[in-house]
LOGU-652327 format. One record per residue: residue in one letter; x, y, z negated of N, C-alpha, C in turn. Coordinates in steps of 0.05 Angstrom, whole numbers, plus 5000, padded with zeros to 4 digits. Example, Ala and Ser with C-alpha at 12.3 -4.5 7.8 and 13.67 -1.06 7.14 Angstrom:
// residues 2
a526448864844524649104844526449344844s525749554858527349794857525850014843
***
This chain:
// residues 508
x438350701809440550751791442850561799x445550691805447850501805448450431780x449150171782450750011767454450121762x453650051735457050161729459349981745x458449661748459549591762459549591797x458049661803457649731839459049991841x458650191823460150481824463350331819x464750181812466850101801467749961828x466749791847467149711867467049941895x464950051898465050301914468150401906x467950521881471350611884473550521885x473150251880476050091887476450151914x474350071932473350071964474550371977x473950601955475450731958477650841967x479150721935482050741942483850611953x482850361964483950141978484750292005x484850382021485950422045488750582043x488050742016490850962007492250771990x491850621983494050301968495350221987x493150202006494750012029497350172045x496850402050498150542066500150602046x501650662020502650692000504750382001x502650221997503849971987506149882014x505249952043507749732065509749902055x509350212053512650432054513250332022x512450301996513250261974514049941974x513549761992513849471993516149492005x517049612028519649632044521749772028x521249982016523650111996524449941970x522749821969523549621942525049461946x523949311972526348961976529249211987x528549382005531449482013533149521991x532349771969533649731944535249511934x533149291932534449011915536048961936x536648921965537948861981540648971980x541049191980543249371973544249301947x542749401931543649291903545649021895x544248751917545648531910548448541926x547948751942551648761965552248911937x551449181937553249391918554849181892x552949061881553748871856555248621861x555748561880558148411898560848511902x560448661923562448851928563848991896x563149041878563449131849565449021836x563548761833564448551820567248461828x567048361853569248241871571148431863x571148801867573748931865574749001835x572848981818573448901787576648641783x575448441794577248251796578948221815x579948411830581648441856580348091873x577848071873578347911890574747821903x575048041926573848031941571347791945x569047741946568147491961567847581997x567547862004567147982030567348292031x568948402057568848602049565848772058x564648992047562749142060560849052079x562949102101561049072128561048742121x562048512116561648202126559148162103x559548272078557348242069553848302075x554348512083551948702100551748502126x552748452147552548232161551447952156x551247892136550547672122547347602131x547747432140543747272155542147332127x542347292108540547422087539547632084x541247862092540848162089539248202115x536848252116534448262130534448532143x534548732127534848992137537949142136x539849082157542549122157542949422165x541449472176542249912178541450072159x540049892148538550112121540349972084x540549792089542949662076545349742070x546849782093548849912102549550142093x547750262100547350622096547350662059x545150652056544350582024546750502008x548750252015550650141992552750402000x553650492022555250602025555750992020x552551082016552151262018552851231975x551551071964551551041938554450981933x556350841941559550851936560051131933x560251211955561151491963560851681936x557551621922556851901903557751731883x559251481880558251351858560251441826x563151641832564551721805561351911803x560652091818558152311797555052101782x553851881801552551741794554051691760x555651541755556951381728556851621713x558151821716558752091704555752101690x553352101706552252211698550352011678x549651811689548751551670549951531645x552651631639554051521615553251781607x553051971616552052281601549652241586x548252171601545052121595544751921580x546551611574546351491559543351381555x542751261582539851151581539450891587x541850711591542050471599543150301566x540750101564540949901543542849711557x543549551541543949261554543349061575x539749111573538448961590538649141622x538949371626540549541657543049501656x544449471635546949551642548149241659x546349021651546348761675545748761698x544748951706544449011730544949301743x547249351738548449651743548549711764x548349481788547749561824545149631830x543349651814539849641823539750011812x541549971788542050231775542550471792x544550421803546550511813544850691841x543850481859542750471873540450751869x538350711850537050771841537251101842x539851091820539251331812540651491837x542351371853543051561887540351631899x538951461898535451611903533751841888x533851791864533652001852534552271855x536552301850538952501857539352661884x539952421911540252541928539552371945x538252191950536552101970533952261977x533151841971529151871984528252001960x525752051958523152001938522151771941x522351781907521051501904519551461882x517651191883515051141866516351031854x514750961826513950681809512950441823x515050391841514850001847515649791833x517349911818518349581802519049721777x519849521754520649571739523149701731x525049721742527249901749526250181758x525250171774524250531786523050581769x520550481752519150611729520550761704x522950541700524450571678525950841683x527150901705529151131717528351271720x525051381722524051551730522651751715x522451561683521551581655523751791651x525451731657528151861650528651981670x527352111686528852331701529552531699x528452661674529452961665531652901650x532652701631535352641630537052711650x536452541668538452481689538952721700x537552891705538653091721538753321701x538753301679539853451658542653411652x543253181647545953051651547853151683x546253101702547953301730547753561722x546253681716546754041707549354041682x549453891670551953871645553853841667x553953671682556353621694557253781723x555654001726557154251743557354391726x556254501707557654681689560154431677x560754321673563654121663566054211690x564154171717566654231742567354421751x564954611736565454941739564755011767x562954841775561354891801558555041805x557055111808554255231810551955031829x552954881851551454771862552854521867x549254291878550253981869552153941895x552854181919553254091945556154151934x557254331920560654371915561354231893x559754031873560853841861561053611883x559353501901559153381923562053401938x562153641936565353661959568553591937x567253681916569853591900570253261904x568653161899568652691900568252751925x567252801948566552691978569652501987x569652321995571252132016571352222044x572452292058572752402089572352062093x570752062116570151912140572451792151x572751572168574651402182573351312207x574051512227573451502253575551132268x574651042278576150892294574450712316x575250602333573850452352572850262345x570450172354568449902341569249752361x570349432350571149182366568949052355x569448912379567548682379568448472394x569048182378569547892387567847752402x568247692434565947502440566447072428x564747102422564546832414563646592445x566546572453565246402481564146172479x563946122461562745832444559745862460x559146052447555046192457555646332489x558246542492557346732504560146692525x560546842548562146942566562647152553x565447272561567047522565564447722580x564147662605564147922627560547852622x559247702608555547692601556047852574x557847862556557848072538557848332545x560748302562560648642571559148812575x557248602600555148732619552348672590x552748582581548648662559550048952536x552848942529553149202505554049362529x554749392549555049532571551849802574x549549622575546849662582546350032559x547750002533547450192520549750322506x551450212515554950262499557250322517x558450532522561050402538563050292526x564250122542564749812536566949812550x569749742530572649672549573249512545x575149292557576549042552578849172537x579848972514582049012502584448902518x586848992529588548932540590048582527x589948682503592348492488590448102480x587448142479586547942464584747942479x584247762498582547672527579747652513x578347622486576047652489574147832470x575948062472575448312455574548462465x572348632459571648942467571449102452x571749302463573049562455570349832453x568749922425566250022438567550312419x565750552432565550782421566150742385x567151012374567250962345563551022340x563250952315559850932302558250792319x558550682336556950432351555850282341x553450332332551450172311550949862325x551149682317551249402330549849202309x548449382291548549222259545848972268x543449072281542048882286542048882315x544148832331543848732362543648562368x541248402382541448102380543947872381x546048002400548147792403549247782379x548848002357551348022337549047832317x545647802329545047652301545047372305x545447292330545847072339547746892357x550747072333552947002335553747012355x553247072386554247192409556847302399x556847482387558647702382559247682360x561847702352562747742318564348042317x563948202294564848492292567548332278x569348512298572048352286574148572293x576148702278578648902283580248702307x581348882315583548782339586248652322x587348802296588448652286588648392273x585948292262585148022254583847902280x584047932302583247762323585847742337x588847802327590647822337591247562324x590547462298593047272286591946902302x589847012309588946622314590146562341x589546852365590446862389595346742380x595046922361598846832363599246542345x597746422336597946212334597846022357x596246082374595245932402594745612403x593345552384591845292381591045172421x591744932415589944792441588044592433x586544632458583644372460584244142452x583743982425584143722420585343802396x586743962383589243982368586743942345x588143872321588143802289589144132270x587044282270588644432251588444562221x589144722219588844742180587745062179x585745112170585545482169586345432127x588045462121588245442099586845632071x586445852081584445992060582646162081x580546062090577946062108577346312096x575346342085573546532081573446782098x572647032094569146952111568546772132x571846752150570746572171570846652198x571346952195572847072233574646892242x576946862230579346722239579046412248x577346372236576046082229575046002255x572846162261570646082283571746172311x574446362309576246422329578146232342x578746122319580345832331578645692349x576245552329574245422345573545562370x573045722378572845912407575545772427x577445872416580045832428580845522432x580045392419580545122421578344942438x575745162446574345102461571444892458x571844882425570544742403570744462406x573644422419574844182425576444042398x577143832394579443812361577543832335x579543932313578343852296579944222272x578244242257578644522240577944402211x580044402193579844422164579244742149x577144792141577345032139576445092109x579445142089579745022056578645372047x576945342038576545492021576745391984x576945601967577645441943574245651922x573845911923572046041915569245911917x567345951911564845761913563445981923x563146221925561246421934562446491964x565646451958566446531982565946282011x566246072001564545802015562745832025x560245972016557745922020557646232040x559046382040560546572059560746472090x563246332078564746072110562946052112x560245812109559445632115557345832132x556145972126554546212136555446342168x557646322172560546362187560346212214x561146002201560745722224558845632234x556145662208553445662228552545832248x553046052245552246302258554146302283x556046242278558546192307557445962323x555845742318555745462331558145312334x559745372323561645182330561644822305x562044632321561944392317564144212303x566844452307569044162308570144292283x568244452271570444562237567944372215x570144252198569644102172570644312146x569244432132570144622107570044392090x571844572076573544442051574044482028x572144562005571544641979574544551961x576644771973577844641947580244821952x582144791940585744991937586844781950x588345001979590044881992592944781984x593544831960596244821953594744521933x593744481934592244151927592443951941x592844051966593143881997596443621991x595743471992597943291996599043302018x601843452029602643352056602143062062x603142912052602942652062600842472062x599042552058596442462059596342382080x594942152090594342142126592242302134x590542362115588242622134588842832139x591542862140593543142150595543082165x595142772172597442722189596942882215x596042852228595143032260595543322257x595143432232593843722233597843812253x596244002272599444102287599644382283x598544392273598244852273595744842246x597345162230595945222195596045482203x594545612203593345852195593345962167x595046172154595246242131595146532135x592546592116592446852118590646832082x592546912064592146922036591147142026x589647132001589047301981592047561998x590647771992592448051992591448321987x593048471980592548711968590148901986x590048832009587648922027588349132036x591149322032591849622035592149712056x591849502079592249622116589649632126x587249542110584849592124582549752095x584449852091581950022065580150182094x580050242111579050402131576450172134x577349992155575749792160573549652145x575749682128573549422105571649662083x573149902087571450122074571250092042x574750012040575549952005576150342002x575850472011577050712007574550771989x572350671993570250821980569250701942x571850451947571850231920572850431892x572350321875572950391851576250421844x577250131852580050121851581750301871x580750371889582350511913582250781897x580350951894581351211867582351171860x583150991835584850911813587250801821x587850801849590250771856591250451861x593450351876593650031872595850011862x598250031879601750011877602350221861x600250521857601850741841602550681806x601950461808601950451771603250201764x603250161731603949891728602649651729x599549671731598549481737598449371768x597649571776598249481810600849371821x602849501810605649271821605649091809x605549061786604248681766602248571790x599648671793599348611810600148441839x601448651858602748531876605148391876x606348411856608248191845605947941851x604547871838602847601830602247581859x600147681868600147661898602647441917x605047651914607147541930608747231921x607847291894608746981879607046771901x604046921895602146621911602746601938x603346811953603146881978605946681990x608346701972610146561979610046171979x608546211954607945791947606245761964x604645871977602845851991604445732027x605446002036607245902058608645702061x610545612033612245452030610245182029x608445192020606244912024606344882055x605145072072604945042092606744962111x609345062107611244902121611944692112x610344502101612244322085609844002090x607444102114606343972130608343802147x609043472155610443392166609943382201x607243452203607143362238605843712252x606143862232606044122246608044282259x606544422282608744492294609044772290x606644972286606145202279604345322257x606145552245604345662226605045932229x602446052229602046372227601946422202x602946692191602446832160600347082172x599547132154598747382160597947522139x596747792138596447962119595448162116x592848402109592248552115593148792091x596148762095597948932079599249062093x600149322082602549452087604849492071x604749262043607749352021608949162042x611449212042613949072047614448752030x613148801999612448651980611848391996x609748422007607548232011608248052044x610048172050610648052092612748052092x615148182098618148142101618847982080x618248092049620847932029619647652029x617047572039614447332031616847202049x616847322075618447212097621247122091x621847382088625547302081625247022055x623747122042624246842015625046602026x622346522048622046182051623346212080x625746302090626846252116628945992110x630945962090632145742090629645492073x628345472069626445332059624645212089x624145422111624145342133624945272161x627945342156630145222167630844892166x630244842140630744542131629044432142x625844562148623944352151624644352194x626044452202626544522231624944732241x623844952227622145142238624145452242x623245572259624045822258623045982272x622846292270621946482271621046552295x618346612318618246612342616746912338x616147082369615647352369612547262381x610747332367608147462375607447542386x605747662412605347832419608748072434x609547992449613548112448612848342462x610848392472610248732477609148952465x608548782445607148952419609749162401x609049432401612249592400612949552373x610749612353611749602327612049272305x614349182300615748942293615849012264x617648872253617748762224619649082213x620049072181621949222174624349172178x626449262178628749162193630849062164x629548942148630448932124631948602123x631748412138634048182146634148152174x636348022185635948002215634647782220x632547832244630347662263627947842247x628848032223625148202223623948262252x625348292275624748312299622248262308x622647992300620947702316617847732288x617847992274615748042262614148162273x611348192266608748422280606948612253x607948752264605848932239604349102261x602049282244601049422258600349632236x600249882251600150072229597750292225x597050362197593950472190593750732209x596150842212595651112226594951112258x597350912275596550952298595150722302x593950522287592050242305589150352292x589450442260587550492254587050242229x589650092228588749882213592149732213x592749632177595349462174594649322173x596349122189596748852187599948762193x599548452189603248312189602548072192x602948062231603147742224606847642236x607247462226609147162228607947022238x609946812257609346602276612446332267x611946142261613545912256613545832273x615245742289614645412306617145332307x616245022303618544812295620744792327x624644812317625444852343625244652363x624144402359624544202388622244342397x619644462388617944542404618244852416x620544942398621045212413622245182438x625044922438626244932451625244832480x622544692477621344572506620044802504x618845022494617145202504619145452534x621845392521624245652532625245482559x624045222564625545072583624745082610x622945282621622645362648625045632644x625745632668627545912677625446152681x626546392665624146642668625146772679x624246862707624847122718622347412713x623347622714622447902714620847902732x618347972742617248112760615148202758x614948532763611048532766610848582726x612748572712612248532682611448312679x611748062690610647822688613447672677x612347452677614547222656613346932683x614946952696613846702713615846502718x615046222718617045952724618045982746x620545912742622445942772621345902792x619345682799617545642822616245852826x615446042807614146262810610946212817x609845972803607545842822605045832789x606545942772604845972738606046182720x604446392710605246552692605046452674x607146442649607846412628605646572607x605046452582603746512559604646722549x605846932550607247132528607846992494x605046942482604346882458605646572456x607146412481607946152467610446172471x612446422477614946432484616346522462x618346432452620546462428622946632443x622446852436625147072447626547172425x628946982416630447102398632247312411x633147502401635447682416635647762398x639647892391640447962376639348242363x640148222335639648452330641948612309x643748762328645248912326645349172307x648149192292648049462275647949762294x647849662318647149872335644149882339x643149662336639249732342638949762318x639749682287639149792270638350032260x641650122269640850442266639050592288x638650522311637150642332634250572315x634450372300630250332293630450502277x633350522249631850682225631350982236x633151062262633151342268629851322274x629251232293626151202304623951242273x624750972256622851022234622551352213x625551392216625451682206624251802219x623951772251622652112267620152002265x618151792264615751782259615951872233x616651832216615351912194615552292186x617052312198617952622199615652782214x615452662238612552712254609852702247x609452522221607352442215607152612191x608852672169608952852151608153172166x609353272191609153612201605653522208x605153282208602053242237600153272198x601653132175598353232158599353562133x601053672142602253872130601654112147
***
């Protein structure tokens, strides 16, 4: 005769091999969930308060996030459904207090339910959602009969977000890596171009999955737009120099200098946010670089005269901003606030009003450093708000201090609005044809402009070479003022009218 307890062990013995095999796939969907969940409820949060700690992808990048393609996928696939997800939770009215604290696990959740995976009872959240699943999708049947749709695929098409094709860059970090040892290892599975304009950029197919490639997890490589790897290159820091990244965070710009400077000198890199810090700091370790000191605090706190800013010779300012030239990039198109509109209302110009208030005290701090010689602005905006008038404001404010206006990049076609003269000697770049806005400004003080202009330049070859003809000239350290005439005026606004005229017949 068996024992009730030996029959009770036999069947544990049993079912133990179908646990096991259950438990690795139900153990892996669980942490991924919570993994997503803690970006989704980040990302949330942050655009609740217009203020970002990272966008999307830098968060998903993040050395914490263990599983970054399944991560990825998951937060962004759940954005995308997420007006029908809410729609339908608030229908159903199944979230107490104690979920509604955790509305990213929610969120998450019920995109599985609905239109994902299948999924078990692993945690306490899935149990709870799943109790409730005939709600829930009782609540989606209310809400195609509400859209006057028949199926979940043409309420799907009513909310869907179109896609944003564009080329995947990638920053080599020469700190770890070479240019042409990058090329040749993402070469091995990617074709791979050099970027013409920014010596240590590549250029890969659009959807070029790179999320867990070794160089990118071991900072080889930083995923970086061509436009934000434009602003550290036009600052053009040198080996030894003292300088200021004045509002750091995540830390591309940051660990770019350090590259460029050859991890020679010294990097203040002020962050003021405490989540967004621990961001940086994540940043700089992952880059290796040595010669950046972060700086927990608001740069407009900074005492010029302090002596631990006596040296600094070049500030990096690239501030809080409305984010509106890289909704593509940073994949704000799929945010809550980007529906709801930014500049179309009255809160959003309140808004960017406030913005440009800080955006301006901000600059004006920065010129107001006594032993610097250069400062970049920059901005991943497209109002006019936020770059020209920021600009036009503090020009006699930086006139006094001996700074003035130098050109960027002077082959780069598209320049400032033509809204004071020297917008010229501005750089924008635009969402349609780069794929991404940006605006940078370049300061430099004139005794240092004026020794930069003091070789004779002749033409040749498209080159800029010393009368000896024996060194090509920097592009990015040359100050080319030239007039700007009510005759190029009207020749740009004619130009700006026929793009835009072109660009209106190209989505009509």
């Amino acid at each position: 005769m068996v024992s009730s307890k030996t029959a009770a062990t036999t069947a544990s013995r049993a079912r133990k091999p179908k646990e096991q095999r259950l438990s690795k796939a139900d153990r892996s969907s669980y942490f991924a969930r919570r993994e997503a969940a803690k970006v989704l409820q980040c990302v949330l949060q942050g655009d609740a308060k217009r203020r970002a700690v990272g966008s999307i992808k830098s968060l998903v990048y993040s050395p914490s996030v263990r599983n970054k393609k399944a991560t990825f996928a998951l937060v962004c696939q759940t954005l995308k459904h997420l007006s029908i997800i809410k729609d339908v939770l608030d229908s159903a009215r199944i979230l107490n207090a104690k979920w509604k604290r955790q509305e990213g696990l929610m969120y998450i959740i019920t995109y599985d339910i609905l239109f994902g995976q299948e999924i078990s009872s692993v945690g306490d959240a899935e149990k709870f959602l799943l109790l409730q699943k005939d709600a829930i999708q009782l609540a989606l049947a209310r809400l195609l009969v509400r859209k006057k749709v028949k199926r979940v695929e043409d309420l799907m098409a009513l909310y869907q977000i179109p896609d944003v094709s564009k080329p995947c860059f990638v920053r080599v970090n020469t700190l770890k890596l070479d240019v042409e040892s990058a090329f040749h290892v993402l070469g091995k599975q990617n074709m791979v171009q050099k970027d013409d304009m920014v010596p240590d950029l590549l250029i890969l197919p659009p959807g070029s999955d790179l999320h867990d490639h070794p160089l990118v997890r071991n900072g080889s490589v930083f995923m970086q737009g061509k436009a934000s790897s434009m602003v550290a290159v036009a600052l053009g820091p040198e080996p030894g120099w003292e300088v200021l990244d004045a509002c750091s965070a995540p830390g591309n710009k940051t660990v770019h200098l350090a590259a460029l400077m050859k991890g020679k000198g010294k990097i203040i890199a002020c962050e003021l946010d405490n989540e967004r810090v621990k961001r940086l700091e994540d940043t700089v370790r992952l880059s290796g670089a040595a010669n950046i000191e972060v700086l927990h605090g608001d740069f407009l706190n900074l005492n010029p005269m302090d002596p631990s800013y006596s040296k600094v010779r070049a500030i990096l300012l690239d501030p809080s901003c409305s984010g509106s030239g890289t909704t593509a990039e940073r994949l704000d198109h799929l945010l809550p606030s980007y529906a709801a509109g930014d500049a179309s209302d009255v809160a959003g110009t309140e808004r960017l009003n406030k913005l440009a208030a800080f955006q301006k005290k901000a600059l004006e701090h920065a010129l107001s450093f006594p032993a610097v010689e250069k400062v970049v602005y920059s901005t991943c905006s497209i109002h006019q708000i936020e770059n020209e008038d920021v600009i036009k404001s503090v020009l006699p404010l930086a006139a006094s201090h001996g700074f003035q206006l130098a050109t960027p990049f002077p082959h780069w076609p598209r320049r400032g609005l033509p809204v004071f003269e020297g917008s010229e000697h501005l750089l924008r770049t635009d969402p349609v044809e780069d794929k991404e806005g940006f605006f940078i400004a370049l300061f430099v003080r004139k005794s240092i402009a004026r020794s930069m202009e003091q070789p004779i330049k002749t033409r040749k070859n498209n080159k800029v070479k010393s009368a000896k003809g024996n060194a090509t000239m920097n592009y990015n350290k040359s100050v080319m003022p030239f007039p700007f005439t009510r005759l190029s005026k009207l020749l740009l606004n004619s130009h700006l009218r026929l793009q835009t005229y072109k660009k209106l017949n190209m989505s009509t």
